[in-house]
N, C-alpha and C positions, 0 to 999 in steps of 0.2 A: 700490480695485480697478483693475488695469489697462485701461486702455481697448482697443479695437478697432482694430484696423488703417481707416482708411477707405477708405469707398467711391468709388474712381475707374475708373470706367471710361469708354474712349472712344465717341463717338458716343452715348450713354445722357443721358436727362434727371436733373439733380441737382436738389433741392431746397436749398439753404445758409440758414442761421442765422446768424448774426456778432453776437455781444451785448456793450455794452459792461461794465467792469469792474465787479464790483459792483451792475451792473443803473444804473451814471450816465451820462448824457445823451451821445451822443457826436455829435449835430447839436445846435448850440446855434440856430442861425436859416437861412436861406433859403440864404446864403453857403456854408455848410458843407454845405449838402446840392446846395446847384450843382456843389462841390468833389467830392464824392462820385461823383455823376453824372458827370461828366468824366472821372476816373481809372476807373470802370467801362469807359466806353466805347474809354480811350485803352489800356487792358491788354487789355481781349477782342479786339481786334485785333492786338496783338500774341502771343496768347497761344490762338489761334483758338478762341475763345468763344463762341456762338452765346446772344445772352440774351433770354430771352422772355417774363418778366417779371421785376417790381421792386416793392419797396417799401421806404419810407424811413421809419423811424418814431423816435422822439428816444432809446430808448435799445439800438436793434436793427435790423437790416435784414435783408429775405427776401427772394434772389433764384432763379431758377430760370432752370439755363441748360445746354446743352449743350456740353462741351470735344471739341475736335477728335482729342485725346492724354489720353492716360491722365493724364498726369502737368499737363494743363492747368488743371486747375481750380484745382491748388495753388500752382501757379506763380501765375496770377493773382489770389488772394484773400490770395497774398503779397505781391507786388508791390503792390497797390491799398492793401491795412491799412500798410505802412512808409512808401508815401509819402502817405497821411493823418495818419499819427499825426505824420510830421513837420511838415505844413499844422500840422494842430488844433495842436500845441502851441506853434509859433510862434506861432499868429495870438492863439491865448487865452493866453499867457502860461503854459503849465506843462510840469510835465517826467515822468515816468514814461511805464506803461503806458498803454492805454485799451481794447485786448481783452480779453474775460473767457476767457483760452486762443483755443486754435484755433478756426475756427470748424466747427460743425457739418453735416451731410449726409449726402442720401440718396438711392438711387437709386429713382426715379418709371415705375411704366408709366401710359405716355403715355396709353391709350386706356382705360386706366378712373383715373385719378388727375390728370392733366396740367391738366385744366381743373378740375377741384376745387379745384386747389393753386393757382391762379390767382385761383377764386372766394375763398379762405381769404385769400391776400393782399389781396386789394381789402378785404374786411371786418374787417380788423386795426385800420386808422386809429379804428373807428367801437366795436369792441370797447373800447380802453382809453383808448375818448372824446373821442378828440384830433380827431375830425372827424364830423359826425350825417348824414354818407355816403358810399359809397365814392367818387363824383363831386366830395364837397366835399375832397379830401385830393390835394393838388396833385404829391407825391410819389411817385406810382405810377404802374403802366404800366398802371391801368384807365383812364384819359382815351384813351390810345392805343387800343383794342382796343372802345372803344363809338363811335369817331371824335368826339371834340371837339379831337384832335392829333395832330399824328403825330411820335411820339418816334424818332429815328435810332438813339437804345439798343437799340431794343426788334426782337429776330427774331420773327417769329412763327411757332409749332410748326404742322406739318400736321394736327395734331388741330384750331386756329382756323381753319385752311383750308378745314376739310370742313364748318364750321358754317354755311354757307352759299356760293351760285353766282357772286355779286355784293358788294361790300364792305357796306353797305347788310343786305343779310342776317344776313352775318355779324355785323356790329355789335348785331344787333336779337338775335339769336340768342345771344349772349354775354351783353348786357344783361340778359336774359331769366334768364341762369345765375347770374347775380351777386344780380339781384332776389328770387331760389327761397332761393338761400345754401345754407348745409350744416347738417345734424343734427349734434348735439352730442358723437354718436359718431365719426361723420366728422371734423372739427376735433379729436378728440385721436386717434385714428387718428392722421392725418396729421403733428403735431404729436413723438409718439413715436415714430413713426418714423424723425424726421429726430435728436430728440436723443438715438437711442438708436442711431442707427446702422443700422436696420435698413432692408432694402430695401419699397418698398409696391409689392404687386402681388399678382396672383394666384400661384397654385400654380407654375402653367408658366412662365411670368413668370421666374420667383424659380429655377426650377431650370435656365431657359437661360442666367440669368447665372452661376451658378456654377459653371459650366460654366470659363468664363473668366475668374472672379473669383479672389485668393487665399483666401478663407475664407467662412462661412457666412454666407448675407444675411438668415437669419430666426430671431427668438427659437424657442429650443427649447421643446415642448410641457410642460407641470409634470412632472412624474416624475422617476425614476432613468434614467438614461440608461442606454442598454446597452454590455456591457463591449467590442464590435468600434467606436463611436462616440470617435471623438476629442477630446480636452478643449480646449476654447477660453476664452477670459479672459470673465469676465461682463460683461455691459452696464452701462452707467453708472446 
């Protein structure tokens, strides 16, 4: 089936996907994800990115960030994947692909999703066990956001801002969200969303950006569509 045109739009929070090919490892050790981190931070600057969090995991990474241009997010996540895949393959010795296609995304409202989507990355490392807590997984931008560092990647959205007066609050006040976690509806909510293209928000949400968007940001209800509704290519 065809795919969907993506979702870019400017100043709007994106959720991104990037999986590697086949679902194999595309950080082999600590190097490869320094490299990683690096070429993040040296494109969203050129490519005016605002990134507000991260996480790195061995065969995927989630980031969430906001482009300054419509057309930034792709520029960027182009830019970072070619001059990775040319890193990884020098350094490990091989030649092909290592994306599993493009990478995936979605558009996020901030004030009922922003910080879920944040909680969901922290608790990724710990889901497919690669770390027994969000704190022990060295890889993310939850170290940054509870204060045991302070990552220069890392923007933070004015939804972490309101969570408290003082950094100190905030820090306690996030921690606090990350500790709660998400129901199991929420985490595939969020999850479909992003592989499927669609946008996560509410009603009104969903109808101011398409306002400005080229096509529809939310799966259609089950039924027969009616004969004045426009056909668009199915979700993946």
């Amino acid at each position: 089936m065809a795919r969907l045109p993506r979702l870019r739009l400017a100043g709007q929070v994106h959720h991104v996907i990037q999986r590697g090919n086949n679902r194999q490892a595309i950080f082999i050790d600590s190097a490869d994800r320094e490299r990683m981190l690096a070429l993040l931070g040296e494109h969203a600057s050129a490519h005016g990115i605002s990134v507000h969090a991260f996480v790195l995991l061995d065969s995927r990474m989630h980031l969430l960030a906001t482009p300054a241009a419509a057309d930034g997010l792709s520029k960027w996540m182009q830019a970072v994947g070619r001059a990775y895949v040319r890193y990884f393959n020098d350094r490990h010795s091989r030649t092909g692909t290592l994306w599993d296609g493009r990478f995936r995304s979605t558009l996020v409202q901030p004030d009922r999703h922003l910080l879920a989507c944040m909680v969901y990355m922290d608790w990724s490392p710990v889901r497919e066990g690669s770390a027994t807590a969000p704190a022990s997984h060295a890889w993310s931008s939850h170290a940054h956001y509870v204060g045991l560092r302070v990552d220069r990647l890392v923007t933070p959205h004015a939804q972490y801002w309101a969570l408290g007066n003082t950094p100190f609050a905030r820090e306690a006040a996030y921690a606090e969200l990350v500790r709660a976690g998400l129901s199991p509806s929420d985490e595939v909510e969020l999850v479909n969303a992003t592989l499927h293209g669609w946008a996560l928000g509410d009603a009104a949400f969903i109808a101011q950006l398409e306002v400005q968007g080229p096509r529809r940001l939310s799966r259609r209800r089950p039924g027969r569509p009616s004969k004045a509704s426009t056909k668009a290519p199915a979700a993946e």
